[in-house]
C-alpha positions in Angstrom: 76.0 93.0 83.6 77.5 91.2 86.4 76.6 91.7 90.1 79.6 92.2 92.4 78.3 89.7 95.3 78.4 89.5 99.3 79.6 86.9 101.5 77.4 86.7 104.2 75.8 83.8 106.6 79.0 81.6 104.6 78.1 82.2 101.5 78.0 84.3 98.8 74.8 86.3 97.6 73.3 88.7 95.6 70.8 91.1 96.3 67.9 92.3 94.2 66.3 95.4 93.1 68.0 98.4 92.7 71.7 98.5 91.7 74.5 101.2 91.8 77.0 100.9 88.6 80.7 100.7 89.3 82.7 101.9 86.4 86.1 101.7 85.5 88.1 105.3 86.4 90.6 105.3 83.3 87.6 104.4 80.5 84.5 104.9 82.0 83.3 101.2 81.2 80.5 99.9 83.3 82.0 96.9 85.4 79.9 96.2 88.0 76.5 95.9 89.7 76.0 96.4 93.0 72.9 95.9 95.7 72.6 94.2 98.7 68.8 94.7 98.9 66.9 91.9 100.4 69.6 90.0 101.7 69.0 89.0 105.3 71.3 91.1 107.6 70.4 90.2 110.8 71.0 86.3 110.6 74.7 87.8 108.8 75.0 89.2 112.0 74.0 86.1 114.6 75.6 83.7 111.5 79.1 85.7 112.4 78.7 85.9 116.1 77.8 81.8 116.4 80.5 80.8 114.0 83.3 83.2 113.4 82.8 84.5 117.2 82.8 81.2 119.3 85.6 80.0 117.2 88.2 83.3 117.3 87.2 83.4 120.9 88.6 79.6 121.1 91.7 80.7 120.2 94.4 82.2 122.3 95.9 85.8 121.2 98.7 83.5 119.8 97.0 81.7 117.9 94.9 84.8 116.5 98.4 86.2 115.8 99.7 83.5 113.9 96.6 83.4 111.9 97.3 87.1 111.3 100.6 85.7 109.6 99.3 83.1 107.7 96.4 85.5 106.3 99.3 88.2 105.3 101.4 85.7 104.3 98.5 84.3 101.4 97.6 88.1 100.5 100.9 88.9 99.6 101.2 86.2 97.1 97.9 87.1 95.7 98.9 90.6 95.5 98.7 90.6 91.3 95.4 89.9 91.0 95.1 92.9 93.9 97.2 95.5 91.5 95.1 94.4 88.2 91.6 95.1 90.1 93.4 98.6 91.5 94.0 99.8 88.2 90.4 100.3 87.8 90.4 102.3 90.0 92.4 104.8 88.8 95.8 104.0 91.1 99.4 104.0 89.9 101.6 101.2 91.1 102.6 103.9 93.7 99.5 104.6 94.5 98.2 100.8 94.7 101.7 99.7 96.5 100.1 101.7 99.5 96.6 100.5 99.5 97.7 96.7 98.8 101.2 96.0 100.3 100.7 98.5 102.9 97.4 97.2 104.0 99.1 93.7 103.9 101.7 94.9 106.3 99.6 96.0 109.2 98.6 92.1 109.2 102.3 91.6 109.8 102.9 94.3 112.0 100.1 93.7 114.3 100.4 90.0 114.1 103.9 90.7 115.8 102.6 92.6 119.0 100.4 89.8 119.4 102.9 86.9 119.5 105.7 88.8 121.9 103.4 91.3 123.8 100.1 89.1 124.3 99.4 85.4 126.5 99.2 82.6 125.3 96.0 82.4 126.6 92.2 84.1 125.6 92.6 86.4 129.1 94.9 89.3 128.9 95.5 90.3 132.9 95.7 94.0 132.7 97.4 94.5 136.1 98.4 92.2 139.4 96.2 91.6 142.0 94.9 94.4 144.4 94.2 94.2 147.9 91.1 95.0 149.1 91.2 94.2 152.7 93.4 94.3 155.2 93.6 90.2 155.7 93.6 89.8 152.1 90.4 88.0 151.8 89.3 90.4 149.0 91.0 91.4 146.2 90.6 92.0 142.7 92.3 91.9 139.4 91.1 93.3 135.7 91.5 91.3 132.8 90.4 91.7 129.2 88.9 89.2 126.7 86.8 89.2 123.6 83.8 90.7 123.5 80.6 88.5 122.2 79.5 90.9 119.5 80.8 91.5 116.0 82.7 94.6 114.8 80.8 96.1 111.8 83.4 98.2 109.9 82.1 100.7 106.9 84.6 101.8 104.8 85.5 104.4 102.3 86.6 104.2 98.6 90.2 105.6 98.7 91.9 102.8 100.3 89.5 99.4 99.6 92.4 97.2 101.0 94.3 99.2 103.6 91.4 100.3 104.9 89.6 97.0 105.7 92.9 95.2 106.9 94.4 98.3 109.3 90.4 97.5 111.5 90.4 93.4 110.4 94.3 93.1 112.0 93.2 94.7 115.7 89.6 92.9 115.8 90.6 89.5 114.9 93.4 89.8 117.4 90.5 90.7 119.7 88.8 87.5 119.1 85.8 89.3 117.3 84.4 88.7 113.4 84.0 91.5 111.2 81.2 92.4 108.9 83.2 94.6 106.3 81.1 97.4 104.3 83.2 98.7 102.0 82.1 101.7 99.7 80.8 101.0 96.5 83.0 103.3 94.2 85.8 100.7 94.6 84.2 97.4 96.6 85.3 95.4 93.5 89.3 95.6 95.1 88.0 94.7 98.7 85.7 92.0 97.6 88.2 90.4 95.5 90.9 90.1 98.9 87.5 88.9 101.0 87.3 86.1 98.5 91.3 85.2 98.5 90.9 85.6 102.3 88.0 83.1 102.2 88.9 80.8 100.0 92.5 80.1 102.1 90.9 78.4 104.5 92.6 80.7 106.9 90.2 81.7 109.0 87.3 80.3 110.7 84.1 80.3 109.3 82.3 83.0 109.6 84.8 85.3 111.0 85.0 88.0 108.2 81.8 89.0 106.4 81.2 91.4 103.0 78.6 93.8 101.9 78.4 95.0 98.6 75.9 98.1 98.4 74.2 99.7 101.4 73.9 98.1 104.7 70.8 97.9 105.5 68.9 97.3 108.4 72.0 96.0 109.7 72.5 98.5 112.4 69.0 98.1 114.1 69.9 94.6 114.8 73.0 95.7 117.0 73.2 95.4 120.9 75.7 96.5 123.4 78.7 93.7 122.5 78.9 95.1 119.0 81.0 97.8 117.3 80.5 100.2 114.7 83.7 101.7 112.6 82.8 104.3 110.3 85.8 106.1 108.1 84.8 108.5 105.1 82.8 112.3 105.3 81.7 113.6 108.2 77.9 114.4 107.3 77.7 110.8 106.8 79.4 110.0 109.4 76.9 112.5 112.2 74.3 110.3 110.7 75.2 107.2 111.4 76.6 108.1 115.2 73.1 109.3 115.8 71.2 106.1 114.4 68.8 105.5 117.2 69.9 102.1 117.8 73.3 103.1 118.6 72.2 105.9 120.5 69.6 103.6 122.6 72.2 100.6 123.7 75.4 103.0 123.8 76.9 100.9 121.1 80.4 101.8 120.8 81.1 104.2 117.9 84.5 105.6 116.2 84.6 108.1 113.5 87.3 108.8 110.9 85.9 111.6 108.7 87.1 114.8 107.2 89.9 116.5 107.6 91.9 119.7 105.5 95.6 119.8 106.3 97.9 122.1 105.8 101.9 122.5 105.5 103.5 125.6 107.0 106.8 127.4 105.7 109.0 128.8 108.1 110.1 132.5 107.7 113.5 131.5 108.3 113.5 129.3 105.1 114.8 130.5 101.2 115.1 129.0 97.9 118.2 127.9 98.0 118.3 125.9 101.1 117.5 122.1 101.4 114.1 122.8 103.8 112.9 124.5 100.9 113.7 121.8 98.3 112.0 119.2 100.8 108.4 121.5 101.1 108.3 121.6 97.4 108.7 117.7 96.9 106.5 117.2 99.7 103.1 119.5 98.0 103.7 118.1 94.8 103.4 114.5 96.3 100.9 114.9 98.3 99.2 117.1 95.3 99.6 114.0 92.9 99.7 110.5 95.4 96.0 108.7 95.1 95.0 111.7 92.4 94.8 113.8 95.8 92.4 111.3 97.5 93.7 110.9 100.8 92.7 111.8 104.1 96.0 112.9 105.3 96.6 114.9 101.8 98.0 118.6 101.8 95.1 120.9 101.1 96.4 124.1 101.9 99.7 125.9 101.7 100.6 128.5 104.3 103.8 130.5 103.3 105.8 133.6 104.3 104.3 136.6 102.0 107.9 137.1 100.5 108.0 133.9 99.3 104.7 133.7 97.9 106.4 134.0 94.0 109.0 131.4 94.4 106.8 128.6 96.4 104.5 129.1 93.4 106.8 129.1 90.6 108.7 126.0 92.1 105.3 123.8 92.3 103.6 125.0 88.7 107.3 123.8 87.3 107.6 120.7 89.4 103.6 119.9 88.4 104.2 120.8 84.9 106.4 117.6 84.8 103.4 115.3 86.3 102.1 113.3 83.4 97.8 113.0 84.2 96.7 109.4 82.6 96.3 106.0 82.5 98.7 104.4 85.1 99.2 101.5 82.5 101.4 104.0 80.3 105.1 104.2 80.9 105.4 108.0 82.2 102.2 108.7 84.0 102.4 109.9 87.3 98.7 110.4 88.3 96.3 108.5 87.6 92.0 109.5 87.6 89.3 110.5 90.6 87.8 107.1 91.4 84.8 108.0 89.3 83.1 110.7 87.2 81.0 111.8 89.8 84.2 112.4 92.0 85.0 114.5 89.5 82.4 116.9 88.6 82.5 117.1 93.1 85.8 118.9 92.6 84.8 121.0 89.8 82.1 122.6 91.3 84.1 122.8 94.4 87.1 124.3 92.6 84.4 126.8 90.8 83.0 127.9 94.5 86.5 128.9 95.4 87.3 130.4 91.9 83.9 132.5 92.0 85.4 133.8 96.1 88.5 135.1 94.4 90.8 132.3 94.3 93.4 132.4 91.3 93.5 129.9 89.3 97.8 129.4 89.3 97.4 125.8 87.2 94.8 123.5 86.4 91.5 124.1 87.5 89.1 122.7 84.9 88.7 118.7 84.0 87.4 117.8 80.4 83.7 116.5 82.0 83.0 114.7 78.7 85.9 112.6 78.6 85.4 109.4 79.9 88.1 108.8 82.0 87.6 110.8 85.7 91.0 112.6 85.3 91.5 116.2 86.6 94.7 118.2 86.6 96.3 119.1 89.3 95.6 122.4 90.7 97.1 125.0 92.6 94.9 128.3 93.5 96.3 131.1 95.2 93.7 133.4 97.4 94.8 137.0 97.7 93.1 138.2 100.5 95.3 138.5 103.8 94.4 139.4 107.8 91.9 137.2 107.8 91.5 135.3 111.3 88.5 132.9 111.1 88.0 130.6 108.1 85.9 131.5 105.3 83.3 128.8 104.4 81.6 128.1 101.2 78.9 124.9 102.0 80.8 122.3 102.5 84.1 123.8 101.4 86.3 125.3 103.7 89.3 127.4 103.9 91.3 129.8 105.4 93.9 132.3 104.9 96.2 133.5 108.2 97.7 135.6 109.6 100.1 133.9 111.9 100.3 136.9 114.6 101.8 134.8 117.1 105.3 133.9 114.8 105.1 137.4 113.6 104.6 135.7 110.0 101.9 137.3 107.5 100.6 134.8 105.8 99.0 134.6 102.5 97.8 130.7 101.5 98.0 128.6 98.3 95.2 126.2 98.0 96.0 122.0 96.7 92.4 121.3 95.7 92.4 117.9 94.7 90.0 116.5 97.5 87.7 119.0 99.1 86.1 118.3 102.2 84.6 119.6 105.2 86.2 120.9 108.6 87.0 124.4 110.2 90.6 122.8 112.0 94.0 121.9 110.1 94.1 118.2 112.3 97.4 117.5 110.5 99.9 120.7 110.4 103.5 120.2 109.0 106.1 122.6 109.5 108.8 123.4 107.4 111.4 125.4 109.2 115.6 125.4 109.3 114.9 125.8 113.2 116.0 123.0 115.8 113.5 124.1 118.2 110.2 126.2 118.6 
């Protein structure tokens, strides 16, 4: 089988010994794979720094912003070859259209700020000069520039492309190189827009790097001018923000990780009005977008008790109408988990719940023998009500509410199509016919 390679020091490599499999989500076919053992991670990280860094750092935040352009620009003529590797993954067009075209357009978008917000110059003065003495014989003035480090960015599996471009856009503006990590699940979709990005001629050498498959000892060869990104689960995540490297040299550290969000219906809102209409659409496409495998996806529902029966007859009828397959058939509206391991996660997830009194309303089980990592959508309903602190199961959590404050008794309707950790609803919608609270 083929190994899905890195591009690191200017060149691409494979590691050796032992190899994670990639397999295709819609047929369960071995693709790809992956290691990066024994490649040398600490000359990746000086090769990136004396090449890619010294020659971004050349370059004025107008230049950096036109090569932003250009690199968009290339990507979005490639983007077929992007859409064909997706559907490995178990995307829709939809679904792809975000991770691809969206990720594409925060090259544009930032490449903009850059060329009418930022000099034309590789010092951005952050203020005029301040007096610091009366005679005005000392002053002072704070500007930013590029730091000398590189900007290590680890990745997760639900958006390979759109994740890796939002974090390239912002750091090559910056005038730093990049050392991408993406998750192995799906690294075949970043590798393959690494290697268009490479391969333009676009961008100095040097200035983007790839991992395929763990990285490393990478991080104990990090100093003070370097950055670490991390975006997937929070346990993972704790980990790495304690590595003692990072700890030791306060190396900068940002964390996107877990979050369970929730979408509120106002008391005020019925059946037949157009609020109602829009919370409805807006569960079933957060239930069904990316197979449920987004950060910002609705996990839980919170609704008025006397509307309990009608929210849930008007989802199970709208998700009765979501064809689950392969997005290359004409009619499918949701595609597969990224893998079969994904999968059996939310079964045994979905079973925790069921076996704390959940009700299974639809869906619920996924055929674990099939080969393809589809599971239905599913909508539990949990009975219990006055409960004020969130009931936790592992790493499952959930709550139901009683929203004492609005006067509204709650019961809650659980989307469990990506479980993951947290005790806090970090995104809350609110569906109400009210112009102000």
């Amino acid at each position: 089988m083929q190994q899905l390679a890195s591009y690191l020091s200017g060149a691409w490599q494979t590691g050796r010994g032992r190899a994670r499999t990639i397999h295709h989500a819609i047929t369960g076919a071995a693709l790809w794979e992956v290691t990066s053992e024994g490649l040398d991670m600490a000359q990746a990280r000086r090769f990136a720094i004396e090449r890619g860094g010294k020659a971004l750092q050349a370059m004025t935040f107008i230049e950096r912003s036109a090569m932003l352009k250009a690199v968009a620009k290339h990507l979005l003529e490639q983007k077929d070859q992007f859409y064909a590797i997706s559907a490995q993954t178990g995307a829709t067009r939809a679904d792809s259209w975000v991770d691809i075209e969206g990720g594409i357009g925060t090259l544009f978008t930032y490449a903009g700020l850059g060329s009418r917000e930022l000099p034309d110059d590789i010092l951005w003065p952050e203020d005029e000069l301040i007096p610091l003495s009366k005679q005005g014989g000392f002053a002072a003035r704070h500007v930013l520039t590029s730091k000398s480090g590189v900007a290590v960015h680890i990745n997760a599996f639900n958006f390979p492309c759109w994740g890796m471009l939002e974090k390239l856009a912002p750091t090559w503006l910056a005038g730093m190189p990049a050392i991408i990590k993406p998750a192995t699940a799906t690294a075949q979709l970043t590798q393959a827009m690494v290697k268009a990005i490479v391969d333009s001629g676009l961008v100095p050498e040097g200035a983007i790097s790839l991992i395929c498959g763990g990285a490393g000892d990478l991080l104990d060869h990090l100093d003070s001018q370097d950055v670490v990104t991390f975006t997937g689960s929070a346990a993972t995540g704790q980990q790495l923000r304690a590595h003692p490297n990072l700890v030791a040299k306060s190396i900068p550290f940002t964390m996107e990780a877990d979050s369970l969000n929730c979408c509120v219906l106002g008391e005020d809102v019925t059946p037949e009005q157009p609020e109602f209409a829009l919370f409805i659409r807006e569960v079933v496409r957060e239930m069904t977008a990316k197979a449920g495998q987004k950060c910002t996806a609705i996990r839980r529902i919170i609704v008025p008790l006397a509307q309990i029966n009608a929210v849930s007859d008007a989802l199970i009828s709208r998700l009765h109408k979501v064809t689950v397959g392969d997005p290359a058939q004409e009619g499918v509206k949701m595609g597969a988990l990224v893998n079969s391991e994904q999968r059996q996660d939310v079964q045994e997830s979905v079973n925790k719940l069921i076996a704390a009194g959940c009700e299974v309303l639809l869906g619920g089980e996924a055929d674990l023998s099939a080969a393809g990592a589809f599971f239905p959508p599913t909508l539990l309903y949990l009975s219990l009500i006055h409960i004020s602190e969130p009931t936790r199961l592992g790493m499952i959590s959930y709550a139901v509410f009683c929203l004492k404050k609005k006067k509204i008794e709650c019961r809650l309707l659980l989307d469990i199509k990506n479980i993951d950790a947290g005790g806090s609803f970090p995104i809350i919608s609110i569906v109400t016919v009210r112009e102000s609270w």
